[in-house]
N, C-alpha and C positions, 0 to 999 in steps of 0.2 A: 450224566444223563446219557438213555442212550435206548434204543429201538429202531424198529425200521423207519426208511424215509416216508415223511409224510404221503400221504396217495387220498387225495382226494377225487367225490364226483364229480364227471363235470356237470354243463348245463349244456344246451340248444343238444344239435345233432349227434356230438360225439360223446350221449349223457352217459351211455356204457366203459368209456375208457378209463382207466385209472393215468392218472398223472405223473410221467415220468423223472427219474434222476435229473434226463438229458433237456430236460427241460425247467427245472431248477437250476441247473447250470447254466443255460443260455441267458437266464433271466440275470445274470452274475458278468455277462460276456459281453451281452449289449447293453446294458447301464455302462460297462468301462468304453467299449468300443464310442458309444453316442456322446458323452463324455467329453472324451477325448477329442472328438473329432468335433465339435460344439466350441470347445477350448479353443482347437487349434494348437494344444499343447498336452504333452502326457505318453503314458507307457501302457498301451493296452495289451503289448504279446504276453506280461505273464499274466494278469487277469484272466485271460483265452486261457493262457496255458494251464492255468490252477484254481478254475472255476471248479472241475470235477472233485477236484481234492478238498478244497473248501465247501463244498459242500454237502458230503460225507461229515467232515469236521463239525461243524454249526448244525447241522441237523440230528447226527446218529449220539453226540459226543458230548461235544461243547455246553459246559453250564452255566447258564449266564441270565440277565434277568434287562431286560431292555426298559423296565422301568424305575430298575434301579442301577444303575451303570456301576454305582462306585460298592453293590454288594459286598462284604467284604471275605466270605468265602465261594465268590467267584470263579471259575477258571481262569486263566490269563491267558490271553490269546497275543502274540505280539507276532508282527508283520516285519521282519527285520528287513525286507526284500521293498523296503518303503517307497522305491521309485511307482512299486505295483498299487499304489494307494488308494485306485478305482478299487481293488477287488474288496476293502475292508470296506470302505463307505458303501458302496455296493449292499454288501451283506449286511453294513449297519440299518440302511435304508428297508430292506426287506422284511429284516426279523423285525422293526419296530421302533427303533429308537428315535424317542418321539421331533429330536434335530437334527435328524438327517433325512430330511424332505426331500419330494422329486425337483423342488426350486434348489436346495443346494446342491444335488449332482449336477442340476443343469448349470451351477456355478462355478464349477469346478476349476479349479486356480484361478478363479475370481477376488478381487481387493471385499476384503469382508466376509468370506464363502467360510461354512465349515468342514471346505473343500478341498485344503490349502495341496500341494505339487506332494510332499509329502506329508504323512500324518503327524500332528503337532499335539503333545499331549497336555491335556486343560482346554486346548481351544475344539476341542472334538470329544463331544461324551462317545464311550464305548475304544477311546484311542488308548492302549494303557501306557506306550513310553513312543516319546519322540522316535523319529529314524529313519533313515535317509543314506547318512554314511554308513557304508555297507559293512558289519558285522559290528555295531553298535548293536540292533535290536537282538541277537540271540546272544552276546557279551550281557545284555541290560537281563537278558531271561534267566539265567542264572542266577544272578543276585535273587530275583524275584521268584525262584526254584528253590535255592535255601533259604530265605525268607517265611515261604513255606514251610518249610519243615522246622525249622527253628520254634513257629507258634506253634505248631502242631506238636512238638515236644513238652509245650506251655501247657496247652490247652486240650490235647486229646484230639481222636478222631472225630467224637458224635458233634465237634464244634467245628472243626479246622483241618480239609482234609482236602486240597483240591490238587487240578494237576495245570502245570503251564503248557502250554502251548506255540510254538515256533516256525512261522514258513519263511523258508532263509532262499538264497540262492547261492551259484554259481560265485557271485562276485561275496557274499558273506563269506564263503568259506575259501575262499583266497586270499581276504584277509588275515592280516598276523594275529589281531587283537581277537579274533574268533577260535584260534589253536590254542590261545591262554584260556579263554572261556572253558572252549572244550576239554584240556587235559586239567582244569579245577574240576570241573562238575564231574569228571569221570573218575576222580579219586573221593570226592566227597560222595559218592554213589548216590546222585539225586536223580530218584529213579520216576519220579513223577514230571520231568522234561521231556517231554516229548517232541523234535526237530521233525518237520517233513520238508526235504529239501527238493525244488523244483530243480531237478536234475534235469535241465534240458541243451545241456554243452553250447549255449550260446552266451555272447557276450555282446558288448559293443562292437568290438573291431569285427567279431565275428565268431567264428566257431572255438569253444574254448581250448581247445589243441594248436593254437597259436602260441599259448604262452603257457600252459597246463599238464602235463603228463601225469599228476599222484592220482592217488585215490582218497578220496576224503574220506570214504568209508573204511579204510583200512588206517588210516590214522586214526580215525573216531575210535572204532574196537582197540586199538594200541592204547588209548588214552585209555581203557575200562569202561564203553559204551557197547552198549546194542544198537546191532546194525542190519539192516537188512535191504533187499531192495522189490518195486513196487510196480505193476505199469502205473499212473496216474490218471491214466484216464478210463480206468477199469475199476468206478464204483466196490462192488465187491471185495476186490482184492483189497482194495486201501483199507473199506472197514475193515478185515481183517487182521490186516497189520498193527491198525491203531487198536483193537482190540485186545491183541497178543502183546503187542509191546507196555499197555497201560499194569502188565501183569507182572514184568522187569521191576527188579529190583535194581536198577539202572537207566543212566537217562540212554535214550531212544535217539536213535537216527535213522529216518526212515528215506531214501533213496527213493522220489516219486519220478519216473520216468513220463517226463513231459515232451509234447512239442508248443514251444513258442506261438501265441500267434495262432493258437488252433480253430481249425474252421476256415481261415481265409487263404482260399485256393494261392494267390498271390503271394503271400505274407507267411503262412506258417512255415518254421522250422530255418527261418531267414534272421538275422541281426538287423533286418526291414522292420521288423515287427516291434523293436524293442523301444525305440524310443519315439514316434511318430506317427502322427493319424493317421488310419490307414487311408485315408480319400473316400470320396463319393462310391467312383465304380466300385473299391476293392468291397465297401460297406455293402453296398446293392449284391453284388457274388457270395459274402457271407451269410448274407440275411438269405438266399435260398440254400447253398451248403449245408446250412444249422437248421434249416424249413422254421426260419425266424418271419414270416411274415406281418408285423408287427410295425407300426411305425418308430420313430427315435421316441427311447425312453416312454414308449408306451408296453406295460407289464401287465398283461392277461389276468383278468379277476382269480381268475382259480390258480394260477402261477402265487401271487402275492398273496391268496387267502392261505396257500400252504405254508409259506416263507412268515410268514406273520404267527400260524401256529406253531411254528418254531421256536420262536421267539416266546409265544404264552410257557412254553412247556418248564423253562426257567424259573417263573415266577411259584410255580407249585414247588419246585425244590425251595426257592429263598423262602417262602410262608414256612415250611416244613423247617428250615432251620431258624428262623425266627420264631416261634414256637417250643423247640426246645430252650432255646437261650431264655426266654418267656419263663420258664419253669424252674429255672436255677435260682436259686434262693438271693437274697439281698448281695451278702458279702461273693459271693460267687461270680453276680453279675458285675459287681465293681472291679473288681481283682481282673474280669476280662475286658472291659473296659480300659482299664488304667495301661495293659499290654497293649492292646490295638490301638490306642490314639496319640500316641507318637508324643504324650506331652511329659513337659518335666514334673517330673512329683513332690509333691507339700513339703518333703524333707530338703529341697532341693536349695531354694531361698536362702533359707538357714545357715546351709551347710557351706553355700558361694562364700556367703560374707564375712563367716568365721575364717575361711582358707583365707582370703585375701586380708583379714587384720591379722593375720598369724603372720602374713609374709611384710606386713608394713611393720611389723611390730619385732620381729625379728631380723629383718634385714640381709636376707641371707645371700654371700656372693655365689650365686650357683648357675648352669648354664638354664638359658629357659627351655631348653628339651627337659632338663632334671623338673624345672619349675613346672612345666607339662605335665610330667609322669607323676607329680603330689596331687595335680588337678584333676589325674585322670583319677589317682588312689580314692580320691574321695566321691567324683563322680560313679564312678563301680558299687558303690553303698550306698548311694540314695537312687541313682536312676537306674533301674533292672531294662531298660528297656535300651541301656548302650550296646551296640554290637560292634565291638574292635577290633583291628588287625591290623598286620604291616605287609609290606611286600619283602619277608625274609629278613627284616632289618628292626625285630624287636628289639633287640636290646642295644641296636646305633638311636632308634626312633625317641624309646624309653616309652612304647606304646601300652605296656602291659599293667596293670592291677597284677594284686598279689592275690586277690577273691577272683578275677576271670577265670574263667574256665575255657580251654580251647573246644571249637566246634570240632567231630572225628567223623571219619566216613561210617556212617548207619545211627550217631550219636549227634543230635543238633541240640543240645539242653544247653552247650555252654554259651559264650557270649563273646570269645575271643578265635576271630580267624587267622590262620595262616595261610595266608594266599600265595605264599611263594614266589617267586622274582619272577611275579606279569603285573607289574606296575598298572599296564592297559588294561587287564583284564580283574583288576582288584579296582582300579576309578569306574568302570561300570556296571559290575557287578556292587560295587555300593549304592549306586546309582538306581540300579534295580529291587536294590536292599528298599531305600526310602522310599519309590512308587508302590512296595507294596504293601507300605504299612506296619506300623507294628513296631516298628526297630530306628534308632538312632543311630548311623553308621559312619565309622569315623576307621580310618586307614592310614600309614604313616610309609613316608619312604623319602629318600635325601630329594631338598630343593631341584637340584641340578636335572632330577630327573622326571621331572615335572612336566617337560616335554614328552615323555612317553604315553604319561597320562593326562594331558591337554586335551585333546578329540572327548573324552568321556566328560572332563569338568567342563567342555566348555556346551556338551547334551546339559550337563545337570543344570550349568545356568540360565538356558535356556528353556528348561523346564521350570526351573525355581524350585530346584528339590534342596530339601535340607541335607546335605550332606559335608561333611567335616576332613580333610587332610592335611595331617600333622606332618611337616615338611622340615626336616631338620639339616645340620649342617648348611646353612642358610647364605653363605656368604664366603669369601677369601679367609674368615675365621679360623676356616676349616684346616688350614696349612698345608701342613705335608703332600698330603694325596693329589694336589696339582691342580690344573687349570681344568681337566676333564672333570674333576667332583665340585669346582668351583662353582657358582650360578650366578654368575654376572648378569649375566642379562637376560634371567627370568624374571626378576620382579617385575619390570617396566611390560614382558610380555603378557602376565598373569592380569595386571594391571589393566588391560588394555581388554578383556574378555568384560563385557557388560554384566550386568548382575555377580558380579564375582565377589567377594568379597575378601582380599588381602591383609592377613594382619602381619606387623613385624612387630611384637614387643620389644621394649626392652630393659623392661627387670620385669620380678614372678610376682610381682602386684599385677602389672599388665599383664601377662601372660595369663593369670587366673581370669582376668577380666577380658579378654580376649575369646576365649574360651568362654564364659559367661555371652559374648556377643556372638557366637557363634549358632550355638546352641536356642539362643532367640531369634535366631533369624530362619523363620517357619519355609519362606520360600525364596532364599536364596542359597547357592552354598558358601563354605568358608576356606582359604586356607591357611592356615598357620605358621608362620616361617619363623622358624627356630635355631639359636644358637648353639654350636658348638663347645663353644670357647665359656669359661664363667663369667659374668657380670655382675655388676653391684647393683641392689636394690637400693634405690633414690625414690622411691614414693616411701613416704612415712604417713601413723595417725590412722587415724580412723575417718571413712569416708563411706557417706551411703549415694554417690555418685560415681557410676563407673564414668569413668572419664576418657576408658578407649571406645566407648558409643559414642562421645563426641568426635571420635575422629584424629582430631588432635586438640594439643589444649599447654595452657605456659604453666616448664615448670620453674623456670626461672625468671622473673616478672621485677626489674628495677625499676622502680616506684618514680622515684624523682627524674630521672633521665634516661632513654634508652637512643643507643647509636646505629644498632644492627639487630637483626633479629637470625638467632642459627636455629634452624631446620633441622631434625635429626631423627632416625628410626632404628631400632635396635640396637643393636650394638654401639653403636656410634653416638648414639643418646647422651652416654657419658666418655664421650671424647667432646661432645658440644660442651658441656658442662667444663670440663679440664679448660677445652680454648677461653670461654665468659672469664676463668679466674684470670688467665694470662692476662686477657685484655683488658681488664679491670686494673692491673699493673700502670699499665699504658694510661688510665684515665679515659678507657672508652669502655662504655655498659651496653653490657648483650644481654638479650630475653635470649632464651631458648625453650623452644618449642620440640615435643615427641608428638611425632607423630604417628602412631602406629597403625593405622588406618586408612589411607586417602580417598577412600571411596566413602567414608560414614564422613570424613571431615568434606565432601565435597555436599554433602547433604543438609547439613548444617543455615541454619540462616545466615544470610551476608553481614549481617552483622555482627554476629558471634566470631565468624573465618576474619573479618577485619580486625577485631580485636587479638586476636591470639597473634596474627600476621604483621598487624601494624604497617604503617605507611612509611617504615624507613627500608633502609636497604635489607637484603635477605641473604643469606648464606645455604644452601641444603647441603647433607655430608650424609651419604649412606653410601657403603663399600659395595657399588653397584652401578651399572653406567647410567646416565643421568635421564631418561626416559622422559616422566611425565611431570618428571621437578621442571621444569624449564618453564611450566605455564605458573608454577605459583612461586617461582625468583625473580622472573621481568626480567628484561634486559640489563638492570645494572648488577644483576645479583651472579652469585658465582655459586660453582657446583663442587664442592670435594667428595672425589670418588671414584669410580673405573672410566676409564677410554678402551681397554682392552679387554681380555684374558688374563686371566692370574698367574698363577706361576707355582715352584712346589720350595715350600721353607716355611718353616715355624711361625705361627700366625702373627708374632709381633713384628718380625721382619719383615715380612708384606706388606702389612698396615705400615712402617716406616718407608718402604721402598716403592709404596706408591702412592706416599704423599696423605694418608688417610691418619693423620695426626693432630693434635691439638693444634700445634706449631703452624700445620700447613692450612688449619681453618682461620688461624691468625690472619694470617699471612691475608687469607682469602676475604676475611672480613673488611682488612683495612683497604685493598684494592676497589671492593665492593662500596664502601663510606665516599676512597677517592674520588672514585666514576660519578658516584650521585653529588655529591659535594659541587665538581663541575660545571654538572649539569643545574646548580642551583636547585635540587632538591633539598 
């Protein structure tokens, strides 16, 4: 979309004037300023500062349909600069969008408000990703940058053809995970990102030359960006910018030269500005600076009637492209359909339950990364709509089909990315993958280093986006490579993220069906943690229950008497198994329970978790330190597994050297029977 700014007549005295830029922007300036200052809490200097720019943006530019938020070829507009989150609800408010009312600014970080400190996405139509921590939202643009273009490869122009859009700051691009962003997108030349960064060298502490000397602009063009610079508060010029740079075959970084806080004689171009209301007086001094005569949150008829047909002009683009899609024939309309709705395909069913009787039925001891990379083999030929990669570590991950095709810079048809070693910048860029539709995005790279990418999975659980990472070398499994590749004490951390969803299989039965749980969980995400090392498949037979949607479940079940019950996930599944036969020597019978799941087995009805659990003593044994096993062993139960750090030696030596043996679950069992025994349990 795109023309000059609206100019409407007015009415009484002044019916001759036409209605200026600087006055669609002030209307953008005192919604955040009244806001804020209402709250008692909030960030009104960049609002001030990036009212001018935003408002060029949304009115000359931005395509978008205020009555239909979730359009699906939209522009994307993301706010990566989320503390600023008056200037989006602001604009949401203006152009139309029918929940964001003058009662929800006036709510702003209010309990219930569609107002929240920063913008939450799902709880705010017109929001399109969470963000807040600062270079998440232009790391999320990306993904939703090549997303683009990936359907647009599908589907053609006359259907799929929009551009994203990004107001970042100062502290985005001082972030790490935003240098990953920018040197992917600048090699994959995705030339429809367009970044306008409020360059206004302030931060918190205060002037960013405290702690700042580069040029982001001159990294940005190193990465293969267009770069330029802009005043920001000069209408014109910005159009022009955004104008020329929409014509790059390259993404856009556009340098807007702001001041902070602009208009408030007190306040602008001050670190005063950035986080705090500006007060009574300094509001009264701004409100004649801006010749805002206006009460709080009162916006001038002829102000909001322009801002409002901003918002119409949207709606004739979506008719127009609803219309054509209107006209494509049956099979046509289904085939785009079946691309944009993110769901699994009728071959899909099928195809699950033939893999997983192949693997009960064959038995094979293989590691579950291998067991992984058959699930994915098969997944690549029924669902077109898988997008996968690794962080440089396909062939450690096993992430790849032999039918993928790698996505190339100016080439998006294939299905397979290499995101290269930005772990950070590959979790939200997938991230960005599934907000925008269209694509199933699943990324691989070693457990241990899960903590790089932790800040993005734990945006995506918080949004509840479907998103998939295949996390391999899972464990002390791993041997050699030491305590730095070890991940001792990621599971209990991962664990510990709400909405997350952890699995540890452990044989390619569970791992298929793992993967099966994954892929159905519409708004959570998932990760995968996978072995190194071979294992043996111990699910046999045919079963039209996946059993790791329970969560956990017995695979070892003594009918007549049981003395202990062992606890066990992945790898160590069948060390529980090895202990049950020893103890069984002894004349003491052990259930053993896999669990590969604790967050679906936490879900489960209480009755189901008692039965698999049972009321006798408990043993857990997962080569990990003992986190959240503590709440389902009780105090008589005992934990085999890490207290430390690993160490570097061939993975059987480990597991013997710290104690992670059948022998030593023995051991742990009968101390476990002793204690409760005593106690008259």
């Amino acid at each position: 979309m795109s023309g000059d700014i609206i100019t409407l007549t007015r009415r009484g005295k002044n019916a001759n004037a036409k209605l200026t830029h600087r006055e669609m922007a002030n209307a953008i300036r005192f919604l955040a300023i009244d806001a804020v200052e209402k709250a008692n809490s909030g960030h009104p200097g960049m609002p001030m500062g990036m009212a001018d720019v935003a408002t060029v943006l949304f009115s000359k530019f931005l395509k978008f349909d205020p009555l239909a938020p979730s359009w699906l070829n939209r522009d994307r507009f993301v706010l990566s600069a989320g503390h600023g989150s008056m200037l989006l609800y602001a604009l949401l408010h203006l152009t139309g969008y029918r929940e964001m009312t003058i009662d929800e600014i006036k709510s702003f970080r209010q309990w219930g408000s569609k107002t929240p400190g920063h913008p939450e996405y799902g709880h705010t139509q017109g929001v399109e990703t969470t963000t807040g921590p600062l270079g998440q939202g232009i790391a999320t643009a990306v993904g939703m940058a090549l997303s683009e273009r990936m359907t647009n490869a599908r589907l053609g122009n006359d259907l799929f053809e929009h551009y994203t859009y990004v107001i970042c700051g100062d502290g985005c691009l001082m972030e790490g995970v935003s240098q990953e962003a920018i040197s992917l997108a600048g090699h994959l030349k995705l030339g429809r990102l367009i970044v306008l960064f409020d360059d206004n060298g302030i931060s918190i502490d205060g002037s960013t030359s405290l702690s700042c000397s580069d040029d982001p602009l001159a990294r940005a063009a190193a990465s293969g960006w267009s770069v330029r610079r802009v005043d920001g508060h000069d209408p014109k010029a910005v159009e022009k910018a955004i104008a020329e740079e929409r014509e790059t075959d390259r993404p856009s970084l556009i340098a807007c030269k702001t001041r902070i806080g602009y208009g408030s004689p007190g306040r602008e171009g001050s670190e005063k500005a950035h986080g705090a209301p500006l007060g009574a007086e300094e509001i009264v001094s701004t409100r004649a600076a801006l010749d805002w005569p206006h009460a709080p949150f009162e916006i001038p008829r002829d102000v909001l009637a322009a801002w409002r047909t901003v918002g119409e002009h949207g709606q004739t683009e979506h008719s127009k492209w609803v219309d054509r899609l209107a006209q494509l024939d049956r099979e046509e309309r289904e085939h785009i359909n079946s691309v944009l709705s993110g769901k699994l395909s009728s071959q899909y069913d099928a195809a699950m339950r033939k893999l997983c009787a192949g693997f009960a039925t064959e038995q094979p001891k293989i590691a579950t990364r291998q067991a992984s990379q058959q699930v994915i083999e098969m997944l690549a030929s029924v669902l077109p709509n898988l997008a996968g990669g690794s962080a440089d570590l396909t062939h450690s991950n096993l992430t790849h089909a032999k039918s993928q095709k790698p996505i190339k810079p100016g080439d998006y048809a294939g299905n397979y990315i290499h995101y290269g070693i930005r772990e950070h910048g590959m979790a939200a860029a997938m991230n960005g993958i599934a907000l925008h539709g269209g694509f199933i995005p699943y990324g691989g790279t070693f457990l241990t280093f899960a903590d790089y990418s932790r800040p993005a999975i734990r945006m995506a659980a918080l949004m509840g986006l479907r998103v998939i990472h295949v996390m391999t070398h899972d464990s002390i499994g791993l041997g050699e490579d030491g305590p730095t590749h070890q991940p001792v004490e990621h599971l209990a951390s991962l664990r510990a993220i709400p909405n997350l969803l952890v699995f540890r299989p452990a044989d390619a039965v569970e791992t298929a069906e793992a993967w099966d749980c994954a892929l159905r969980a519409e708004s959570r995400p998932s990760i995968l943690c996978l072995s190194r090392q071979a294992l043996p498949t111990f699910r046999s037979g045919s079963s039209a229950i996946n059993k790791v949607a329970q969560g956990a479940y017995l695979v070892l079940d003594p009918q007549d008497r049981c003395d202990v019950t062992l606890i066990a996930t992945g790898s160590e599944v069948a060390i529980a198994l090895d202990a049950a036969r020893l103890l069984e020597k002894d004349d003491i019978r052990a259930a053993v329970v896999s669990a590969p799941c604790l967050e679906l087995f936490a879900e489960q009805p209480e009755e189901y978790r008692r039965a698999v659990l049972g009321q006798r003593p408990r043993v857990a044994i997962e080569a990990a330190i003992e986190g959240a096993w503590a709440r389902l062993i009780g105090d008589d139960g005992e934990f085999v597994g890490m207290t430390g750090f690993g160490a570097s030696a061939p993975a059987n030596v480990l597991y013997r050297e710290f104690g992670i043996t059948p022998e030593g679950v023995v051991l742990a069992a009968k101390r476990s029977i002793a204690r409760s025994s005593s106690k008259g349990v």
